[in-house]
Wavefront OBJ file of the C-alpha trace (Angstrom):
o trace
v 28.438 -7.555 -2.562
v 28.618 -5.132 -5.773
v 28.140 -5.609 -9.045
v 27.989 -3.222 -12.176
v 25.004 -4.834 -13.225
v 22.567 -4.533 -9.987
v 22.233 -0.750 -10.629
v 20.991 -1.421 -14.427
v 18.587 -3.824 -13.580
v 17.391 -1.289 -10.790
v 16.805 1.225 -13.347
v 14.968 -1.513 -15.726
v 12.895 -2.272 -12.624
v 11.753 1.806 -11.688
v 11.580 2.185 -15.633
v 7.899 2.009 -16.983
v 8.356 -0.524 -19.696
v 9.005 -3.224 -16.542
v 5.743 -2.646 -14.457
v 3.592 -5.302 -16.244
v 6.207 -8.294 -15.052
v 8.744 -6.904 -12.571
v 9.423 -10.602 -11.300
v 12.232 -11.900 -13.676
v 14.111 -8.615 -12.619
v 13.620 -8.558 -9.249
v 14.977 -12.669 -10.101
v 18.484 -10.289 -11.661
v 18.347 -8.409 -8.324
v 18.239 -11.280 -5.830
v 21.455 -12.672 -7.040
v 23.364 -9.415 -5.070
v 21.318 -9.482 -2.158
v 22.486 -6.259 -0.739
v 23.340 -4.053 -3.446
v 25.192 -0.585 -3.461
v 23.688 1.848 -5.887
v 25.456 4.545 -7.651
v 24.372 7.515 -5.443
v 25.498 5.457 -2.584
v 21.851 4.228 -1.578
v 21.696 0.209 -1.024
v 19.066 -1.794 -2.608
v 18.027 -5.168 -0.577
v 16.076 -7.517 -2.247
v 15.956 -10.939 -0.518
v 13.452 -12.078 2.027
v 15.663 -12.567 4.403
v 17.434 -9.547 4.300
v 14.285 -7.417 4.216
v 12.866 -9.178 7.452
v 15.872 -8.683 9.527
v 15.638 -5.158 8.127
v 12.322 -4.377 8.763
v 12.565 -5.630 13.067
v 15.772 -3.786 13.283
v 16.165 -1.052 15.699
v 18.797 0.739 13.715
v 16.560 1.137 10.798
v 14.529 4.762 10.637
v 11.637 5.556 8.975
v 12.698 9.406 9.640
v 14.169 11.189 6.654
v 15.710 13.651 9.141
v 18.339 10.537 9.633
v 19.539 10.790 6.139
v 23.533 11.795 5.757
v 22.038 13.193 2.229
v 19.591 15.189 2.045
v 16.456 13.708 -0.260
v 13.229 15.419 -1.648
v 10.586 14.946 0.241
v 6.933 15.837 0.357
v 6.543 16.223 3.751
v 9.843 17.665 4.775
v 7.856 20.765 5.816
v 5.160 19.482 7.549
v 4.247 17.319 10.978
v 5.556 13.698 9.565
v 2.906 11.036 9.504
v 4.027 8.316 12.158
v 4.704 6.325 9.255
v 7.535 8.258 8.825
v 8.374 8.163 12.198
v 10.649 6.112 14.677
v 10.155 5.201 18.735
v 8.877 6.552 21.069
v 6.955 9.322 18.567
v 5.808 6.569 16.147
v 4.412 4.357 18.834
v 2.765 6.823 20.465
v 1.125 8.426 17.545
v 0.168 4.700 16.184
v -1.159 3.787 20.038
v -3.394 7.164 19.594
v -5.244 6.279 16.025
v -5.289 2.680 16.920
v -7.638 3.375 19.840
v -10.603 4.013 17.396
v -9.610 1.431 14.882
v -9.624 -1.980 16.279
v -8.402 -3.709 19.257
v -8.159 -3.580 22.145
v -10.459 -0.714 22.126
v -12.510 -0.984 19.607
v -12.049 -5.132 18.538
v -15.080 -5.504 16.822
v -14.762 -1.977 13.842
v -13.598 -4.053 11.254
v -15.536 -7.331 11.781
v -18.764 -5.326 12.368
v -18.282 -3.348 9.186
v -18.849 -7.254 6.663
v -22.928 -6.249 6.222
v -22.325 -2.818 5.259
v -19.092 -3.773 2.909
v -21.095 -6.547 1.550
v -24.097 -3.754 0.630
v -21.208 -1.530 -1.152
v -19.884 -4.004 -3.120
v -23.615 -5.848 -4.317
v -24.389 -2.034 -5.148
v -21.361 -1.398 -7.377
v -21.855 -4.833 -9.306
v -26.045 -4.055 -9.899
v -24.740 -1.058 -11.508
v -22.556 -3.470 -14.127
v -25.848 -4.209 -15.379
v -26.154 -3.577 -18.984
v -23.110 -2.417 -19.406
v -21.168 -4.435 -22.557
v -17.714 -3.666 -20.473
v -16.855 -3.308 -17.187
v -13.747 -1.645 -15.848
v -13.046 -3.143 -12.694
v -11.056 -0.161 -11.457
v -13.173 2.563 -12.078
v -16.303 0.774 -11.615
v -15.593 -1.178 -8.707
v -12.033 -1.564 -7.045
v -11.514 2.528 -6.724
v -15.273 3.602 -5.517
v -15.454 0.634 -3.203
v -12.060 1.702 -0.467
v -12.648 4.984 -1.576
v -16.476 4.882 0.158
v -15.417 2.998 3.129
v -12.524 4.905 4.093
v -14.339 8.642 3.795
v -16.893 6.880 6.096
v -14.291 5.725 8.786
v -12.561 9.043 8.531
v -15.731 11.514 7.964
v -14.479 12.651 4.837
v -17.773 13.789 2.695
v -17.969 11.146 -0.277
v -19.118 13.687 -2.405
v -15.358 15.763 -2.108
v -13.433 12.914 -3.659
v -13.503 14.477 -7.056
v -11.014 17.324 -5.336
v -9.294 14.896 -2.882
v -8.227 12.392 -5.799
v -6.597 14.772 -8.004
v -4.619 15.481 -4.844
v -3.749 11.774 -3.937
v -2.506 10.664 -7.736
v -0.285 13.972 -7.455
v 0.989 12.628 -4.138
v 1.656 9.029 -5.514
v 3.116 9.974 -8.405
v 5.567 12.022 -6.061
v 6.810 8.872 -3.787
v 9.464 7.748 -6.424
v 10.526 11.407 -7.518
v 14.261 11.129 -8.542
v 16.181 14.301 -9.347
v 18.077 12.895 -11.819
v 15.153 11.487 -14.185
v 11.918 13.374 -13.114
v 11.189 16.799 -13.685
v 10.541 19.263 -11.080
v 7.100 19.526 -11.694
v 6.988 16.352 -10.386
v 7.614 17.293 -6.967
v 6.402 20.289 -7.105
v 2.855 18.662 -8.236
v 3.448 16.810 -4.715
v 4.374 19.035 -1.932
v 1.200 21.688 -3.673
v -0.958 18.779 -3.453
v 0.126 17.565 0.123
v -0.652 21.304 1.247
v -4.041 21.132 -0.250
v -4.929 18.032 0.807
v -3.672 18.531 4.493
v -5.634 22.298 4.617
v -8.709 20.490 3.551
v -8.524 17.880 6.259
v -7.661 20.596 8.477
v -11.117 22.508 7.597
v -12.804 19.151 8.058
v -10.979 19.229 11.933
v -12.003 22.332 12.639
v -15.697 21.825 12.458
v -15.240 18.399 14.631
v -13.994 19.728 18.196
v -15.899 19.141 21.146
v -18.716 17.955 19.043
v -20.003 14.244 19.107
v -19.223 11.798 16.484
v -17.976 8.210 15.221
v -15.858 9.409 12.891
v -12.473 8.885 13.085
v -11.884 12.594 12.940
v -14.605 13.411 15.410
v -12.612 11.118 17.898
v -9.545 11.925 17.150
v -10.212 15.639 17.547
v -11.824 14.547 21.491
v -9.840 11.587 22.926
v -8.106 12.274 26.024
v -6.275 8.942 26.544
v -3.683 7.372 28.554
v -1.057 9.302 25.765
v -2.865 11.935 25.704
v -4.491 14.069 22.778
v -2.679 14.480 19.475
v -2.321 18.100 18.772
v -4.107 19.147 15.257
v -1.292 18.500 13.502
v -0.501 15.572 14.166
v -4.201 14.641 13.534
v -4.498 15.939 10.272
v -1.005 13.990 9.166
v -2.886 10.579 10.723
v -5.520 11.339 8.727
v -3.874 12.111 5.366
v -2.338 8.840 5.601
v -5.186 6.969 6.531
v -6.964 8.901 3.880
v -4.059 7.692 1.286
v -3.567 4.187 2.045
v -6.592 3.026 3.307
v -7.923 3.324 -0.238
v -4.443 3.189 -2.868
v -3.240 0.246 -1.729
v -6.939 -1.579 -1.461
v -7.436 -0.405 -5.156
v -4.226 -2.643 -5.982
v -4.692 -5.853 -4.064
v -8.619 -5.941 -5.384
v -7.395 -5.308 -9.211
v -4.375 -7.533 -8.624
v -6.681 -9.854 -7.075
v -9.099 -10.120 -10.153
v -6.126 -10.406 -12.535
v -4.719 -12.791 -11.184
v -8.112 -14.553 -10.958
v -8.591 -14.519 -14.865
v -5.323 -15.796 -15.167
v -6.076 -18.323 -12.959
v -9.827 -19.346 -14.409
v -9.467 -23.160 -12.483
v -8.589 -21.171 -9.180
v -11.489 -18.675 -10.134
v -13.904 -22.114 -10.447
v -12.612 -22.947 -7.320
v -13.488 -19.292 -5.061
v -16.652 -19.771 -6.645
v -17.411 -22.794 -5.356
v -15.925 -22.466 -2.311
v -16.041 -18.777 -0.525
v -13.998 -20.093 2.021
v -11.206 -20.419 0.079
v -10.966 -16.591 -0.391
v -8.979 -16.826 3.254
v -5.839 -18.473 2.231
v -5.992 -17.006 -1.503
v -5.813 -13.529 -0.460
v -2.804 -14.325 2.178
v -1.626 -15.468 -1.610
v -2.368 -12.822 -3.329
v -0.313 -10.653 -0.964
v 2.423 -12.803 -1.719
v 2.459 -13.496 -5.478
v 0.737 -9.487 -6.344
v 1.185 -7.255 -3.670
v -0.112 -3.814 -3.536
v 3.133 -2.254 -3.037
v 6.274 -3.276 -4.350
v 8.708 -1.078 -3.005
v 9.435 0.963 0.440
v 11.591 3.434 -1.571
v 13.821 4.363 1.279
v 14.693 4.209 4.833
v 17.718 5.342 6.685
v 20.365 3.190 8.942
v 20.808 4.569 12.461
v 24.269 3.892 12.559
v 26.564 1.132 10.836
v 24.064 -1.910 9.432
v 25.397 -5.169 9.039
v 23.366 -7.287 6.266
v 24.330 -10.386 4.578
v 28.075 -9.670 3.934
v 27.779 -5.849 3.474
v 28.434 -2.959 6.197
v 25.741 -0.576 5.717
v 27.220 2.905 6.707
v 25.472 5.356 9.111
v 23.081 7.841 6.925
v 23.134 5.920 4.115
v 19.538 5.486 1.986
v 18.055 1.759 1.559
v 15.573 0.817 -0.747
v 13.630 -2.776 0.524
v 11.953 -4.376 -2.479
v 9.312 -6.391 -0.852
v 7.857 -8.076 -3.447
v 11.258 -9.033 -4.481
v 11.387 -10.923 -1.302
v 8.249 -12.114 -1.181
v 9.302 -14.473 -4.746
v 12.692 -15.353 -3.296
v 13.346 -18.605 -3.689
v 15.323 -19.456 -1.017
v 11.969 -18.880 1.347
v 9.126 -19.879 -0.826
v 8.974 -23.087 -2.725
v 8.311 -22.634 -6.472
v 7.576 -18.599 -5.568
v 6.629 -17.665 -9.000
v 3.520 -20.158 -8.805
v 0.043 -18.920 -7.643
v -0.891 -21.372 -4.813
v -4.137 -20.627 -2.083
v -3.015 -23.309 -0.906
v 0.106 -22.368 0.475
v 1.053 -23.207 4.028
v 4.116 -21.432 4.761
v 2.774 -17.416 3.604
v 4.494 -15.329 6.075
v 4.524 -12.620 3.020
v 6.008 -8.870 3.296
v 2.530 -8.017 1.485
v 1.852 -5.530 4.419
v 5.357 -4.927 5.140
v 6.739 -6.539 8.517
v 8.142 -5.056 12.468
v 6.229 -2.179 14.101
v 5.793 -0.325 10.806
v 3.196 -3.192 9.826
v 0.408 -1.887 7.770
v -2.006 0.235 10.427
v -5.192 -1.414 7.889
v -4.722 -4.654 6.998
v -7.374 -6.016 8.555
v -10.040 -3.885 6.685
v -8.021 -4.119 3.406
v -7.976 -8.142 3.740
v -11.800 -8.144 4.596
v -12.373 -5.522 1.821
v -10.787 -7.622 -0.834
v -12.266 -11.044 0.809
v -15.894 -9.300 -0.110
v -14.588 -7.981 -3.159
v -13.419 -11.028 -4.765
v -15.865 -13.567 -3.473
v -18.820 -11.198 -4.943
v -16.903 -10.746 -8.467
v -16.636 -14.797 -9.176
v -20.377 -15.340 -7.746
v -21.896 -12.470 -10.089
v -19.972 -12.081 -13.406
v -20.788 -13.799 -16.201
v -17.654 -15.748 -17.731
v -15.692 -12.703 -17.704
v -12.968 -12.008 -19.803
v -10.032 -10.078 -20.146
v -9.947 -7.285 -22.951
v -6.311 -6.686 -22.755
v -3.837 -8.376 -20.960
v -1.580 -7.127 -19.737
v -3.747 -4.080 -19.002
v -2.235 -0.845 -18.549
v -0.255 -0.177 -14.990
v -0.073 3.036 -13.201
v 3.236 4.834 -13.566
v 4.313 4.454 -9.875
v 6.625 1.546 -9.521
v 5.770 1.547 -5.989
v 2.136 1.435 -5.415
v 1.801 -1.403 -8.385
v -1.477 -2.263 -10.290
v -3.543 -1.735 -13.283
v -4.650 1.549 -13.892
v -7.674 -0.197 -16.057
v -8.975 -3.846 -16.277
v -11.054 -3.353 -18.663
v -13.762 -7.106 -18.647
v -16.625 -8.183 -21.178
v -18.962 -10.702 -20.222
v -21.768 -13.231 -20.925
l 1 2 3 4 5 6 7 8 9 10 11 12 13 14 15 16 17 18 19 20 21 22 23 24 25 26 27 28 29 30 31 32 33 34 35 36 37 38 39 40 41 42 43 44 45 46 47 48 49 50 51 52 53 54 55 56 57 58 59 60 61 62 63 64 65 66 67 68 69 70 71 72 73 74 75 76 77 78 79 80 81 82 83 84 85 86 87 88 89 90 91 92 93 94 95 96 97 98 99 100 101 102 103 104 105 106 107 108 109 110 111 112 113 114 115 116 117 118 119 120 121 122 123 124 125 126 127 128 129 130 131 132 133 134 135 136 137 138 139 140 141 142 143 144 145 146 147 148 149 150 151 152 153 154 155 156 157 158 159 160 161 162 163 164 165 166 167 168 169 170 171 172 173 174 175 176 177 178 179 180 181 182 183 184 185 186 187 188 189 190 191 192 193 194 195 196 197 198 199 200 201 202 203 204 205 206 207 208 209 210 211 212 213 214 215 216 217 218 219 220 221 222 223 224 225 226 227 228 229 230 231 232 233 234 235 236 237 238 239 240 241 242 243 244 245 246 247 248 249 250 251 252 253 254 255 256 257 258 259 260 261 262 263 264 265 266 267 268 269 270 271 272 273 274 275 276 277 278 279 280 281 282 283 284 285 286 287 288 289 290 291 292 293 294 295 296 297 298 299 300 301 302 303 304 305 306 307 308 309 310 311 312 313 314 315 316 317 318 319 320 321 322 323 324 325 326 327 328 329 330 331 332 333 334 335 336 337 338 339 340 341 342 343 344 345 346 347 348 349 350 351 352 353 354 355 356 357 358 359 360 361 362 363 364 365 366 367 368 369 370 371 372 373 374 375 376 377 378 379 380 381 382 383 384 385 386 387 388 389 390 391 392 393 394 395 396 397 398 399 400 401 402 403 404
């Protein structure tokens, strides 16, 4: 299940000049559904492929199961249980899920709508005035970026130091050795240290002291699993601290895109909020926040499709590839809220389904619904807008909107 073309239109995929319209490539992809690579990683790229993937046991999230040994950012450090497998992952996931919804805490997320709805109402009074609006820096970044420092107990007033931290970080998911330079990574692992001795400074001041804070809990919760030593706090919160505001950036931008694209589908969310529901569930589908899991790591043999995946080797899941496949969605490449069937890979899929999807769906349920209600016939400057380098974490880095 080889061909000498799949690894070409790989490269045309990671390659910069692709991130506005990935889709007719990941189309090229699809047609070799498992896909060895020239390094002797395997790409996968259908949907059903990448869900049998994603609930299989003999898949790892732990580099440490590699046969070759990759760069990695956190190679030196207490892995976040993203990056780890069962029992370690589930207990570490079991820990920070205790103070972020159910079944101990079922109502964070829901009870959080008034005070996202008074974020977002803020950030659009300040468009006032303003000839153009950039819906990323004026809106879709500060929004996740104020809830999640108030989940966590990160001061809001630090995230000029902590961003110039995470876009190092991000930039450094997709390092490869034989294209990137060094500084790259290097960029990475500094800003991984920094980012993780800052949260540790934050921990320090939190223990044995009362709080709602994630942290604060975190840092005092003697469970059934017990307590998670410092480390292993401060890599739950670096990730939380990561995604719980990158990917949220993406799906709201992706979101509004999409919208203006869409202006009859805008007319609709504006007359009817409900809609917002179903159209986001879309939305994860047809523009999803991330495009890529870059790698995981096979347990032992893999058997997939027609192909024998060997012990060690590297695999690549493009979920948004999957998410268009034909063979599982009908007429994929169409934007439809009203889609029935939606069991997307937006968040991923299997026990390594996104930890804050709740909160990022509500987030971009407010987000949206308030955009169409209070702009004024907005319109595109440039389309397509300019993407952020990453390849995995996909969206605008601008949307730049007039109005009126």
């Amino acid at each position: 299940m080889t061909t000498t073309e799949t690894p070409d239109t790989l490269r045309r995929i990671l390659d910069y000049s692709s991130r506005a319209d990935p889709y007719p490539l990941y189309a090229e992809l699809r047609k070799t559904p498992v896909a060895l690579q020239e390094d002797g990683s395997y790409v996968v790229s259908t949907y059903r492929e990448l869900a049998d993937l994603l609930h299989n046991p003999h898949l790892s999230s732990d580099v440490r199961n590699l046969s070759r040994p990759m760069p990695a950012v956190e190679k030196r450090e207490t892995p976040s249980f993203i990056n780890l497998d069962p029992p370690e992952h589930d207990r570490l996931r079991r820990l920070a899920m205790r103070h972020f919804g159910p079944p101990h805490t079922p109502g964070l997320v829901s009870g959080m709508e008034p005070d996202l709805t008074a974020i977002v109402s803020g950030l659009i009074d300040d468009f006032a005035g303003k000839q153009q609006i950039d819906i990323v820096d004026d809106f879709a970044y500060p929004f996740p970026v104020t809830v999640i420092c108030h989940l966590l107990g990160v001061p809001r007033e630090d995230e000029p130091r902590f961003h110039v931290w995470v876009n190092a970080i991000i930039e450094s998911i997709d390092y490869n050795p034989k294209t990137d330079p060094q500084e790259k990574l290097d960029n990475g692992v500094q800003a991984t240290k920094d980012l993780r001795q800052y949260l540790g400074g934050l921990l320090e001041q939190r223990h044995g002291r009362p709080g709602d804070d994630l942290l604060t809990r975190l840092a005092n919760d003697d469970g059934p699993d017990g307590r998670m030593t410092d480390e292993e706090i401060i890599s739950t919160a670096n990730l939380l601290l990561i995604a719980g505001h990158e990917t949220t950036v993406n799906l709201i931008t992706n979101g509004m895109l999409t919208l203006l694209r869409h202006p009859h589908v805008l007319q609709r969310l504006r007359d009817n909020p409900d809609l917002v529901v179903p159209m986001v569930e879309e939305l994860l589908r047809y523009e999803p926040p991330v495009h890529i899991i870059p790698w995981r790591a096979a347990y032992s043999d893999i058997h997939v499709a027609d192909t024998v995946i060997p012990k060690g080797s590297q695999i690549m899941l493009m979920l948004a590839s999957g998410s268009r496949d034909p063979d599982r969605f009908d007429d994929p490449d169409r934007f439809d809220p009203d889609r029935q069937d939606n069991q997307h890979l937006g968040f991923g899929s299997g026990i390594h389904l996104c930890f804050g999807g709740p909160m990022a769906r509500l987030e971009t349920q407010i987000a949206l619904t308030q955009l169409v209600r209070r702009l004024d016939r907005p319109r595109l400057i440039a389309d397509p807008p300019p993407y952020r380098p990453s390849p995995v974490l996909r969206g605008p880095i601008h949307l730049l909107l007039e109005q009126g």
